[in-house]
Structures are given as C-alpha cells and as structure tokens.
Residue, then its C-alpha position, 0 to 999 in steps of 0.5 A: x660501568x668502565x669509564x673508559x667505556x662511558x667516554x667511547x660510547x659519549x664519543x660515538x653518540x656526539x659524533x652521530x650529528x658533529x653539526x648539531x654538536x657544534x651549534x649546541x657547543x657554540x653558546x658555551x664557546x661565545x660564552x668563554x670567549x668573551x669572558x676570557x676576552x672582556x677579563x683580559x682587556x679589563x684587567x690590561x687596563x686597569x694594570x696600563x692604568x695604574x702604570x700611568x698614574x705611577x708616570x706622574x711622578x712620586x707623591x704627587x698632589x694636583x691642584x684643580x681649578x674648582x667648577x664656578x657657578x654664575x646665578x643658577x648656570x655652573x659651569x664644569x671643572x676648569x672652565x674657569x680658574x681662580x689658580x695663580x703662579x702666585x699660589x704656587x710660589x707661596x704654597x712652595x714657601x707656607x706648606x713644610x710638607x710640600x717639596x716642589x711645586x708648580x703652576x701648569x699653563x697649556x695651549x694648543x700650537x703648531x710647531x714648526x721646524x724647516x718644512x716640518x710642522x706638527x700641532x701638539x699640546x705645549x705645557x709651561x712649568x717651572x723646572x721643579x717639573x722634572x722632580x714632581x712628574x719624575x720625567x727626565x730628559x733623554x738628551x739635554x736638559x731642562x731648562x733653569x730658574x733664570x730661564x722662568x725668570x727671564x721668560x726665555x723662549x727655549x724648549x724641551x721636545x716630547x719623543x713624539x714631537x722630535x720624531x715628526x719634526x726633525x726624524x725618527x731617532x734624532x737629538x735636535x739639541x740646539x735647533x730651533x722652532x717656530x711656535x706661533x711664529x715666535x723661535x723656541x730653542x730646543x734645550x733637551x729631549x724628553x724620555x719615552x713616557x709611551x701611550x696611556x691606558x686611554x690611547x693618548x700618545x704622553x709623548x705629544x707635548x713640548x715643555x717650556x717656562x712657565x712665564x713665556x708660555x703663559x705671558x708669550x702664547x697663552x696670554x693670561x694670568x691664570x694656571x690650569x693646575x698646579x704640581x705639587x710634591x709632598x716631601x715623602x710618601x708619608x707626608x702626602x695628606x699632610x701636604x693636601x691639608x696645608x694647601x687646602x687650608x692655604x689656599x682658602x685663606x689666600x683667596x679670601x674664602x669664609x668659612x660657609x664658602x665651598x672651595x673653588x679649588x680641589x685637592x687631589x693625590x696620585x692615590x684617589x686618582x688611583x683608586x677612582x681610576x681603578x675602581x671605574x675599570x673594575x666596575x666596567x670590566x665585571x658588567x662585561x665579564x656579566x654580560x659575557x657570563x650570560x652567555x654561558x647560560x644560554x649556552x648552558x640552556x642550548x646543551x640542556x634542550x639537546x640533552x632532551x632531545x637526545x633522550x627521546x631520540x635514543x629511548x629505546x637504545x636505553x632500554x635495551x641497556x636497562x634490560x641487558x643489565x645497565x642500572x639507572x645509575x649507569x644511564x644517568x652517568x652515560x648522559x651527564x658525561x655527554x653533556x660535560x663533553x659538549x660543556x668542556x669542548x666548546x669550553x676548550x674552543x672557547x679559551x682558544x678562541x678567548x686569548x686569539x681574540x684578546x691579542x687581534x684587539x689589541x693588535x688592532x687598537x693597542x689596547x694592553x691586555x693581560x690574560x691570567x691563568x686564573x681567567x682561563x681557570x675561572x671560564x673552564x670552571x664555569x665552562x664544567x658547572x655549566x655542563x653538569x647543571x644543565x645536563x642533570x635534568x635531561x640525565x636523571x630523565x633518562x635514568x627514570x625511564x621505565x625499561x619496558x615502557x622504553x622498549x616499546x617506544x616507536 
C-alpha cells in the first residue's frame, strides 16, 4: 500500500470529525506541554541556581550557627549562636588552609536619605568580604581595616538600594544616610549581583564594618556566620577540617559533645540545591507524563470507536483486495497523526507557556532540544501503543462479517 495513499485516505478520515479529532488531540497536547514546561522552569532553576551558588565567591566555607537544644525543646539552626568575631580572627590566624575570613552580623533597618527611605537588610563584615564573596564595587570602595577597628559609620550601598534611595543610575559616592537615625557615609557601590534563582533581589543590602553594625545597630556580641575562603580549590576540605577541629577545641566541646557549630562548602550547597530541584522537576515532568497517558487512552478509545464506526468501509477494502496488513497500517498511521499533531501543538504550546511564566514571574527557564525531543518521542510511542490495539482489531476483521455489519 503507497504510503502516500495511506496518509491522504488518514487525512480524509480525521477530517471527517476536526472536533472529535482535536478533544482526542487535547490530552496528548496538555501532556507535551507540561513536560516542556515543567523540564524548562526546572532545568532554569537548577542552572539560576548553581550561577548563584557560584556568586558567593570562590572556594568558600560557611560557618553556621549549630541548633541549640534547652531540655526536651530544640530549637532550629541560627536561633542561637555560640559564633564569635573572636573565632574569625583566630581561625584567620590557626587555620593555614584558610585565606580570608569573616564574621557576618545582619539587622534589619530603614534607610534614610533626604526624603528618601527604604528598608533593606544591612550586613557587617570585614573587608576580606569583597575576596571571600568575590563581589567588587561598581564605584568607590570598600572600606579599610582601620575603618573595622575604629567602628567608623560609612557604608557600601547594593545597586537596589542606590536606585530607591538617590535615582536610577546614580553614584552617590560621599552621600550620607541615616540608619537608624545614626549617618552612615557612603563609600562605594556594589556591582549587580541581579535576582537569585528563588526571586530574592541580591542587590537589596547595604555593607558596612563589621564593629559598628554589630556594636551601633545590632548591639550584640554574637555572629550570625562566618565567610571563609580556602587558599585554593584544592584546599577547601582541608580548610573544613582545620576549622571544625578549631572550633571544638576553642569552644571547649568534649569529645561525646555534638558540634554547635556546621561547617558547609560552596559545593554541598551546590549539590543539595541541585538535587532538590532535580528531584522537584522529575515529580513534575511525572505528573505531566501522566498526562500523556490519558491522552494516549482518549486516542486508543477513539481508535475504537472508529473501527466500528467504519466496519463496513473496511470490508469493502478486504474484498477489493486490501490485506489485514494494509488495514492495520491504515489505522495506526491514523493514531500516529492524531499522536504527533497534538504533539506538535503540544511543543507549541509548551515553549509559549514556559516564556509567559517567566515573563510573569521572572523565573529563568531554559527550553532544551533534547526536551522538545523527549516530549515528541513520547508524543510518537504514545500514538504507536495506544493505536495497536484498536489497528490489530480492525486487521482481524472477518471481510464477510464486515460487509454485513449495519
């Protein structure tokens, strides 16, 4: 049989009932589009990820605050700290592996220039901050050691923060703002970090010493964390090591005591960050295969109906000389058609929707050919397993039996 003649005749019979045709289409259609759509916001975030992971800076070590524990009640990561500018400076001076290192200390403050306000997250650090996060200024600089020994009140602005507070596009190098009613001096601008992959504006924070944020706004003695920054990429477990080893002598821990400290690097962050998304992404692109199926199950109850809707037509082709094989190809290229067009539709509509929910959310995406390839493929193998029941059915017809159905 001319295959040419198979797909004219498949064409004919679809177009007998366009709306029937399209709800059969519609599952297989949902179906590739959601897994188009779910593999490309999953794939984007795992790729905005791992760019933000890199944005902390090279061969980085962070220093967490441990869960405390007070009787039978524990209480989460960070809700209380034992981490100390002390333990920075003496990891900086036990730990060879270790480069740079700071403590962090954060508070939440308005910020105030001329009629100008806007509330944003201000982080004390030492200036080994710009090496550790590898974060330079866009204008100015950082601030010095003498400035973290004097607790001097100046400050570097993030993008965000320069943008709301003194225009788009401006360098407010020697201004002056209030936080908490106390004047910081500007001494520098940030460079962009942009958005991170959960939506969070890097660019919103203020910098400033690490002494007067803690002493002047957050009036404590603790650190929320500490930076760190192994001498090479070779070195980072080997810096992990020595300051966890520090660390428990410093704070006097006995060797049956849990850390109240933990140790993380830039890459098991990494790799529990990506592995999160990747286990979130394939329960989606599941979810979104089933889909497919039902759509697969809608072409196969058509199929059926279309058999015994077209009995007699295919006795007639077995008496005039078609063989069950002929019949068998005829009705499978039927159920690939329907398969493959709303795949088609289906990919369409996958990379449209994909682009309007990151236009909507500023989320990244990133549409692969192998997706589209993979959402096609099962798009085929759907049509080709759903539509062998009903083909072979029609193959089998006895042609007399055929010709007598009413």
């Amino acid at each position: 049989m001319n295959i040419l003649n198979v797909l004219r005749v498949s064409y004919r019979s679809l177009g007998r009932n366009k709306l029937r045709s399209f709800l059969t289409m519609l599952g297989i259609i949902i179906g590739v589009a959601a897994v188009i759509a779910m593999l490309a916001i999953g794939q984007g975030a795992s790729d905005a990820v791992q760019q933000q992971i890199a944005g902390l800076g090279t061969n980085v070590v962070i220093v967490f605050p441990f869960a405390s524990r007070q009787g039978v009640v524990r209480f989460q990561a960070g809700s209380t700290s034992r981490l100390t500018e002390s333990d920075a400076d003496a990891i900086r001076a036990q730990c060879p592996a270790v480069e740079y290192v700071t403590p962090v200390v954060r508070v939440v403050a308005q910020i105030i220039a001329g009629a100008q306000n806007w509330q944003t997250q201000v982080m004390g650090v030492y200036p080994d901050f710009e090496e550790i996060r590898n974060w330079p200024v866009q204008a100015g600089g950082y601030f010095t050691d003498t400035d973290e020994r004097t607790a001097a009140k100046v400050c570097l602005l993030g993008q965000t923060v320069a943008d709301n507070l003194f225009g788009s596009g401006s360098v407010p190098l020697g201004a002056t703002v209030q936080i908490r009613n106390l004047p910081f001096k500007v001494v520098g601008v940030l460079a962009s970090k942009g958005q991170s992959a959960m939506g969070q504006d890097n660019d919103d924070i203020v910098i400033a010493p690490f002494s007067t944020v803690q002493q002047k706004l957050a009036g404590t003695i603790y650190a929320n964390l500490l930076f760190a920054s192994a001498i090479s990429s070779r070195a980072v477990s080997t810096a992990v090591d020595e300051i966890s080893q520090f660390l428990r002598i410093k704070h006097n821990l006995r060797p049956w005591q849990s850390d109240d400290f933990t140790v993380r690097t830039q890459t098991e962050i990494a790799s529990t960050a990506d592995a999160t998304t990747k286990t979130m992404t394939m329960l989606l692109a599941s979810v979104a295969a089933i889909s497919l199926i039902v759509g697969g199950i809608g072409i196969m109850n058509i199929m059926l109906v279309s058999v015994t809707e077209r009995t007699r037509e295919i006795g007639i082709r077995m008496a005039v000389g078609a063989r069950g094989a002929d019949v068998l190809t005829q009705f499978l290229v039927e159920a690939m058609s329907l398969s493959l067009a709303g795949g088609i539709i289906g990919v369409v509509l996958g990379v449209l929707t994909s682009k309007f929910v990151s236009n909507l959310q500023k989320w990244p995406i990133v549409i692969s050919p192998q997706s589209i390839a993979l959402a096609f493929a099962f798009a085929a193998v759907i049509g080709i397993f759903f539509g062998w029941y009903p083909a072979r059915k029609a193959a089998n017809l006895n042609p007399i039996e055929a010709l007598r159905y009413e």
